[in-house]
VOGUBA-469365 format. One line per field, with one value per residue: chain; z, y, x of N, C-alpha, C, CB in turn; residue number from 1. Coordinates in nm, 2 decimals. Each point is the difference from the previous one (the first is absolute). Glycine has a CB too. Layout:
<atoms>
c: (A | ...) .
nz: (Z | ...) .
ny: (Y | ...) .
nx: (X | ...) .
caz: (Z | ...) .
cay: (Y | ...) .
cax: (X | ...) .
cz: (Z | ...) .
cy: (Y | ...) .
cx: (X | ...) .
cbz: (Z | ...) .
cby: (Y | ...) .
cbx: (X | ...) .
k: (NUM | ...) .
</atoms>
This chain:
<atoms>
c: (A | A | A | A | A | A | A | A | A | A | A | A | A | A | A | A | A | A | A | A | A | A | A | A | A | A | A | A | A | A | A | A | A | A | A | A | A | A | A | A | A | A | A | A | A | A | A | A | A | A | A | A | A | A | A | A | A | A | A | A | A | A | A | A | A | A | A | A | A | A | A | A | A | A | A | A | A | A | A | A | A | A | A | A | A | A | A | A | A | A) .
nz: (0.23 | -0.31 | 0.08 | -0.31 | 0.13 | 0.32 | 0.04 | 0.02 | 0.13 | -0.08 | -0.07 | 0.25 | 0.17 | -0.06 | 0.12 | 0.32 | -0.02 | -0.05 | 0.17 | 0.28 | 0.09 | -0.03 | 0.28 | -0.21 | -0.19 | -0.11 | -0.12 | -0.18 | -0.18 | -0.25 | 0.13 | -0.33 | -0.01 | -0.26 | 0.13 | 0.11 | 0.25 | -0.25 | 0.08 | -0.26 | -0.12 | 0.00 | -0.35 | 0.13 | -0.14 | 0.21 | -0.06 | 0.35 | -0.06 | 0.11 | 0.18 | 0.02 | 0.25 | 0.19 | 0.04 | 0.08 | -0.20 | 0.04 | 0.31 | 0.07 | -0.12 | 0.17 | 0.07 | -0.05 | 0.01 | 0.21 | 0.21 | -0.08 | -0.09 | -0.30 | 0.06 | -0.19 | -0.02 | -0.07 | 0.05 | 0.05 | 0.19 | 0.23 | 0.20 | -0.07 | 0.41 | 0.15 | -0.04 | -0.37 | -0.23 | 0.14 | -0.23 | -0.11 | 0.28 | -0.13) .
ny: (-1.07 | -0.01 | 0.31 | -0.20 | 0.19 | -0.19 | -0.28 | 0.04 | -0.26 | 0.11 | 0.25 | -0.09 | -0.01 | 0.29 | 0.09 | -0.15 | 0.13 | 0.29 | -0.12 | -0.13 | 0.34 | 0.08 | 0.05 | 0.16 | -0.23 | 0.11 | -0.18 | 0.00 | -0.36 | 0.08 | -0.37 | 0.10 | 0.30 | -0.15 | 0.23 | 0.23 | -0.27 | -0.25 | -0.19 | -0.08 | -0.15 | -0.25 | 0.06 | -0.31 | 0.22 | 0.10 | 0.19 | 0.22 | 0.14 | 0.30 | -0.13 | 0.29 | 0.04 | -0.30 | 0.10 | 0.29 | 0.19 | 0.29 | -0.07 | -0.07 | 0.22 | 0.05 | -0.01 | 0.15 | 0.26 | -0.11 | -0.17 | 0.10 | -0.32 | -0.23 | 0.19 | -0.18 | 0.06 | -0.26 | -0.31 | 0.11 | 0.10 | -0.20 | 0.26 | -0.13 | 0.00 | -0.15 | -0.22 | -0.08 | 0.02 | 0.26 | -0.19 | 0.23 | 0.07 | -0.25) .
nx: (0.28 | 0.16 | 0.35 | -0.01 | 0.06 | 0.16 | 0.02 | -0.36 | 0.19 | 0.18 | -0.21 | -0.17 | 0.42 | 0.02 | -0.28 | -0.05 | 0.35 | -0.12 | -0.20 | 0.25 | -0.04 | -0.25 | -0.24 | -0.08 | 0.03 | -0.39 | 0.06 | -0.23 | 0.09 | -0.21 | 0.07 | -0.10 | 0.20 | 0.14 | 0.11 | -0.22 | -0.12 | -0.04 | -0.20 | 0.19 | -0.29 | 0.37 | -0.21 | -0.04 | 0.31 | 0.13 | -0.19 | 0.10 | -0.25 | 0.16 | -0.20 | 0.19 | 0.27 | 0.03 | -0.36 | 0.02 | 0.20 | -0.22 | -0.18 | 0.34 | 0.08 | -0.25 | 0.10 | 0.23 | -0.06 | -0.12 | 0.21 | 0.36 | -0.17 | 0.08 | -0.49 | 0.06 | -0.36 | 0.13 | 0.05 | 0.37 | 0.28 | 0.30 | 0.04 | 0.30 | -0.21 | 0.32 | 0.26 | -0.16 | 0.08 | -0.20 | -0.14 | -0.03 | -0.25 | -0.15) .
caz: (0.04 | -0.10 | -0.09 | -0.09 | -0.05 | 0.15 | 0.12 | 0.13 | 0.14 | 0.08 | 0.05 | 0.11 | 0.11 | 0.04 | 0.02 | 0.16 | 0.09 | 0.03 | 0.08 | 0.13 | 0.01 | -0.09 | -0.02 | -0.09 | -0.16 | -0.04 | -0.12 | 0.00 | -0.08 | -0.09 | -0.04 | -0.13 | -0.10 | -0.07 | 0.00 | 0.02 | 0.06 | -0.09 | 0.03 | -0.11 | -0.01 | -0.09 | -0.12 | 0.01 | 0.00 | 0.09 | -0.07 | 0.08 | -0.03 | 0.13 | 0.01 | 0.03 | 0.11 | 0.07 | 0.06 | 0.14 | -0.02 | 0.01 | 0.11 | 0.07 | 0.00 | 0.08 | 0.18 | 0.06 | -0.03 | 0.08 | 0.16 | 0.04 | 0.07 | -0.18 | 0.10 | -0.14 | -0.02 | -0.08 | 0.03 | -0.08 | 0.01 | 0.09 | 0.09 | 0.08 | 0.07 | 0.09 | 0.07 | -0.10 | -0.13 | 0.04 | -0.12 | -0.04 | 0.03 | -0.06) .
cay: (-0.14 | -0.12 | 0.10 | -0.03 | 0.12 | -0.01 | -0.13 | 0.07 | 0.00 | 0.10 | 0.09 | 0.02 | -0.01 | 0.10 | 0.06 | -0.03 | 0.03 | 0.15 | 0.09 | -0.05 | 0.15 | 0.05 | -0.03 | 0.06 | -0.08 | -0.10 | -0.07 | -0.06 | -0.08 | -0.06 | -0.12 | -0.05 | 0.11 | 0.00 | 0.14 | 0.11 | 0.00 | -0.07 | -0.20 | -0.07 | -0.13 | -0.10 | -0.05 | -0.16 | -0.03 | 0.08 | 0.15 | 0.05 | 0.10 | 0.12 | 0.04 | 0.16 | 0.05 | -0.10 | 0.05 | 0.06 | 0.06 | 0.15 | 0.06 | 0.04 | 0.14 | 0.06 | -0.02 | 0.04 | 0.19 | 0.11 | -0.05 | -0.03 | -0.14 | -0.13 | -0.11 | -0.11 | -0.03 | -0.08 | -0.15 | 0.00 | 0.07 | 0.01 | 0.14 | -0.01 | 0.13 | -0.01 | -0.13 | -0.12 | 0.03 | -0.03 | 0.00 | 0.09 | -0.03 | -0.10) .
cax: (0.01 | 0.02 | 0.07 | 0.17 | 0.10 | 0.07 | 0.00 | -0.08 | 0.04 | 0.10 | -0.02 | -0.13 | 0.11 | 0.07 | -0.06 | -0.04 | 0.09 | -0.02 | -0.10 | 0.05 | 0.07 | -0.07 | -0.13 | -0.09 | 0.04 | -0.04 | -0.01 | -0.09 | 0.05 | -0.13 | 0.07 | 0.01 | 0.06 | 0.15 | 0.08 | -0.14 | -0.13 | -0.06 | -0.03 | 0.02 | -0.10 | 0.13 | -0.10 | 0.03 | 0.10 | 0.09 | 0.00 | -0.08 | -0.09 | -0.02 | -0.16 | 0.00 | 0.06 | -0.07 | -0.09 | 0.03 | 0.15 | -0.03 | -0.04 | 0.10 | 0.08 | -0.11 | -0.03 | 0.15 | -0.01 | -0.09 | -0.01 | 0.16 | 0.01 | -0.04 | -0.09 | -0.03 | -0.13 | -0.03 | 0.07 | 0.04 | 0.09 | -0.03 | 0.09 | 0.12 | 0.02 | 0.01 | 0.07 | -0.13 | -0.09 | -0.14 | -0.08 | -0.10 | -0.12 | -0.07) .
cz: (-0.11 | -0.09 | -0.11 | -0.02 | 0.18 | 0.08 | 0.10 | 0.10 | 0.06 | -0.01 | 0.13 | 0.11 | 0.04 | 0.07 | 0.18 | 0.05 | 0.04 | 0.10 | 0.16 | 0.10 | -0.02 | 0.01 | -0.06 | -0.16 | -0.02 | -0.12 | -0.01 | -0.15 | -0.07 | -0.08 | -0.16 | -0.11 | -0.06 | 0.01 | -0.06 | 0.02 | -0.10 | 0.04 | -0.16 | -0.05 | -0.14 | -0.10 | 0.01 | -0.07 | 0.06 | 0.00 | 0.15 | -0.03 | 0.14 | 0.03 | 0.07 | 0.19 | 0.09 | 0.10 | 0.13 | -0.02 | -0.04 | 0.10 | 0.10 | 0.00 | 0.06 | 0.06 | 0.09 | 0.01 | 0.07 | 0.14 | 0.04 | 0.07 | -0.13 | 0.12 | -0.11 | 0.04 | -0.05 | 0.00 | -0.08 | 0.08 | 0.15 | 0.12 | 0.08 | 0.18 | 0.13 | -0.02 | -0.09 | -0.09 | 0.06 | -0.12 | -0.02 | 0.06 | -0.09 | 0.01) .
cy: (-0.09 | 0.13 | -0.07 | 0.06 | 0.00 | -0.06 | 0.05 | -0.06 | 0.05 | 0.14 | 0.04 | -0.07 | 0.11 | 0.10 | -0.03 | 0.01 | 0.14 | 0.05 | -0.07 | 0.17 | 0.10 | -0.01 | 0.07 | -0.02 | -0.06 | -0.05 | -0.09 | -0.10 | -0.05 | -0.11 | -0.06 | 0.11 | -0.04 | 0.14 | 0.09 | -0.06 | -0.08 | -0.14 | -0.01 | -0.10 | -0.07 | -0.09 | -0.16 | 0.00 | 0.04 | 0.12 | 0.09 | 0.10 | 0.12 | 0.03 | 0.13 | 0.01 | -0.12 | 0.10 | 0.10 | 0.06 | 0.16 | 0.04 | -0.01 | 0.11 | 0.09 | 0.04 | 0.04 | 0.15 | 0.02 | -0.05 | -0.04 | -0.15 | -0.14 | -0.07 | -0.02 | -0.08 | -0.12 | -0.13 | 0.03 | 0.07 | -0.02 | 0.10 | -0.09 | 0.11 | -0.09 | -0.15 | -0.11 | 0.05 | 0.01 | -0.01 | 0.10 | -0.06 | -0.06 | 0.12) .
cx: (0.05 | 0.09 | 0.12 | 0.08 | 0.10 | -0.07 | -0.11 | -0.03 | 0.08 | -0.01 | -0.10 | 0.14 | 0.05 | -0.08 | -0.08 | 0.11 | 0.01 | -0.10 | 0.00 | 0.07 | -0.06 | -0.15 | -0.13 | 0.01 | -0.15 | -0.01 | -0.11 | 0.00 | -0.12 | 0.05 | -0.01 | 0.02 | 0.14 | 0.04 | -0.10 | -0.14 | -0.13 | -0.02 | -0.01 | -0.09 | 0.15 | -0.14 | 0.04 | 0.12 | 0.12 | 0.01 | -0.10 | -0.06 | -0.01 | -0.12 | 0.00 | 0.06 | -0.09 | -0.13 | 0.01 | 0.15 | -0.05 | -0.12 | 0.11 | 0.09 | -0.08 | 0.03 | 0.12 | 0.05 | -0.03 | 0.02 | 0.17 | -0.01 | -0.06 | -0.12 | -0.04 | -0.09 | -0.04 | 0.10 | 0.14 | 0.19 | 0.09 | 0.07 | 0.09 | -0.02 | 0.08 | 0.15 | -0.10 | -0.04 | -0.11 | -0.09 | -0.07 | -0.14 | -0.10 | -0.17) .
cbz: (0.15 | -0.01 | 0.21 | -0.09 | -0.23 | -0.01 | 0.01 | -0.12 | -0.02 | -0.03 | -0.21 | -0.15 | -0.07 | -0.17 | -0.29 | -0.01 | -0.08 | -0.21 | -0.25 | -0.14 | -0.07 | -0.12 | 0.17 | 0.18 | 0.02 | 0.15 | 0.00 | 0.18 | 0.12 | -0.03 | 0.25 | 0.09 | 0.14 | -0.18 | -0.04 | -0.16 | 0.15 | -0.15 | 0.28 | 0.06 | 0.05 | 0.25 | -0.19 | 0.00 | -0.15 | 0.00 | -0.34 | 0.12 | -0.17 | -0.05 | 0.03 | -0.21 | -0.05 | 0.00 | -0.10 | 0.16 | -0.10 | -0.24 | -0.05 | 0.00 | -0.21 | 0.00 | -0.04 | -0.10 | -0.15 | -0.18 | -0.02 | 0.06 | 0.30 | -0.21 | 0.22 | -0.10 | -0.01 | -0.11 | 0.01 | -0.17 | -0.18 | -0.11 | 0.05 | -0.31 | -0.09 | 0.09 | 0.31 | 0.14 | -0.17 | 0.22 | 0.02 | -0.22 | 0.14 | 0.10) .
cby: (0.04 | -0.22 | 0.20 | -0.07 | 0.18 | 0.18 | -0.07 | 0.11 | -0.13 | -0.17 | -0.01 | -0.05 | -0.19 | -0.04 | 0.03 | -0.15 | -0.18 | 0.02 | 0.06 | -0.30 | -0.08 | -0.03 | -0.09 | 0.16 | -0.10 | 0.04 | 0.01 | 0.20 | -0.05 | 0.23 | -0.05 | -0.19 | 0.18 | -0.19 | -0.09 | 0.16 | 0.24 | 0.15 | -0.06 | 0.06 | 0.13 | -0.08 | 0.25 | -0.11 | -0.03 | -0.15 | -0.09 | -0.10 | -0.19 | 0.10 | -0.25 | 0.07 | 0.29 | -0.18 | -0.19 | -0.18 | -0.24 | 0.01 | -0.04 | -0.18 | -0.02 | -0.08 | -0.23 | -0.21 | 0.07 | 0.06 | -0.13 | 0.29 | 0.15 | -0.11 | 0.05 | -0.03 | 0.20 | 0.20 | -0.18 | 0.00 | 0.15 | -0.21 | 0.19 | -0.05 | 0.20 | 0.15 | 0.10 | -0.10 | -0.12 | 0.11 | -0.20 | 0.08 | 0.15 | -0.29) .
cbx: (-0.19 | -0.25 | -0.04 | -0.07 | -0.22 | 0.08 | 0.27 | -0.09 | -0.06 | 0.14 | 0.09 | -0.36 | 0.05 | 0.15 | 0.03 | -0.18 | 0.10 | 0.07 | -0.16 | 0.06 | 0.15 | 0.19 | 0.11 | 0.01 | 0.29 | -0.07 | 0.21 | -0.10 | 0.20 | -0.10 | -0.03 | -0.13 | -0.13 | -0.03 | 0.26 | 0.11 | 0.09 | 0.08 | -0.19 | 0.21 | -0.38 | 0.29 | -0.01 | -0.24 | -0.12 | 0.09 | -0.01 | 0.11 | -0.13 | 0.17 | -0.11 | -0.27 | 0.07 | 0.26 | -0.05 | -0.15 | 0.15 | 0.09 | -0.24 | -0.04 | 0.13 | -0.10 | -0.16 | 0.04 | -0.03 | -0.19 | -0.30 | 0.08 | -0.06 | 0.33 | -0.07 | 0.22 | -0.02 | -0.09 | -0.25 | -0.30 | -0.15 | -0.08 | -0.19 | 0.16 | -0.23 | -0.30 | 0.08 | -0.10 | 0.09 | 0.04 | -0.02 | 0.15 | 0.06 | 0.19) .
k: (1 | 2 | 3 | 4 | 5 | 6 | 7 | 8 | 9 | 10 | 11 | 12 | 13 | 14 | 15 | 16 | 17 | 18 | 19 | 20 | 21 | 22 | 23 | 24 | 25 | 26 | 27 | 28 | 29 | 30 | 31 | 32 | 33 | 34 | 35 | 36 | 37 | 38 | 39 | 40 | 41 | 42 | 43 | 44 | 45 | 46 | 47 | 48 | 49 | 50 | 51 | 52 | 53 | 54 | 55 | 56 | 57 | 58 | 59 | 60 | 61 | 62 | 63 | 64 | 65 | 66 | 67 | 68 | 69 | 70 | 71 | 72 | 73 | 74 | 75 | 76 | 77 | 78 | 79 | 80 | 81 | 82 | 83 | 84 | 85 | 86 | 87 | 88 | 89 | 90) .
</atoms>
């Protein structure tokens, strides 16, 4: 969602135009991740601090391995399925 290294709207555009075609594509967008899934905390000077992988991003590979389908436990992350964004379960 906050990648510096690649646009990730336009890459999350290209990617919903494929999975229009492509319904078994999923996706799944971790809006306050930068590049490789990392988050970040900004310092009052503009300096930024890595606080580590975003939440839920490795019980998702998980899950994903074992069921082939992205179930996401945790706030934060969001599934692309279908024709809508659907939130993650609360």
């Amino acid at each position: 969602g906050r990648d510096s290294s690649a646009p990730s709207a336009t890459t999350l555009k290209v990617l919903r135009e494929v999975q229009a075609t492509h319904p078994n594509l999923d996706i799944v967008m971790f809006p306050n991740a930068d590049h490789g899934i990392i988050e970040f905390t900004e310092k009052a000077d503009g300096t930024r601090v890595e606080i580590g992988f975003s939440a839920g991003y490795f019980p998702l590979m998980v899950e994903w391995i074992h069921f082939k389908q992205p179930q996401v436990n945790v706030a934060g992350p969001i599934v692309y399925d279908g024709d809508k964004p659907v939130a993650p379960p609360q």
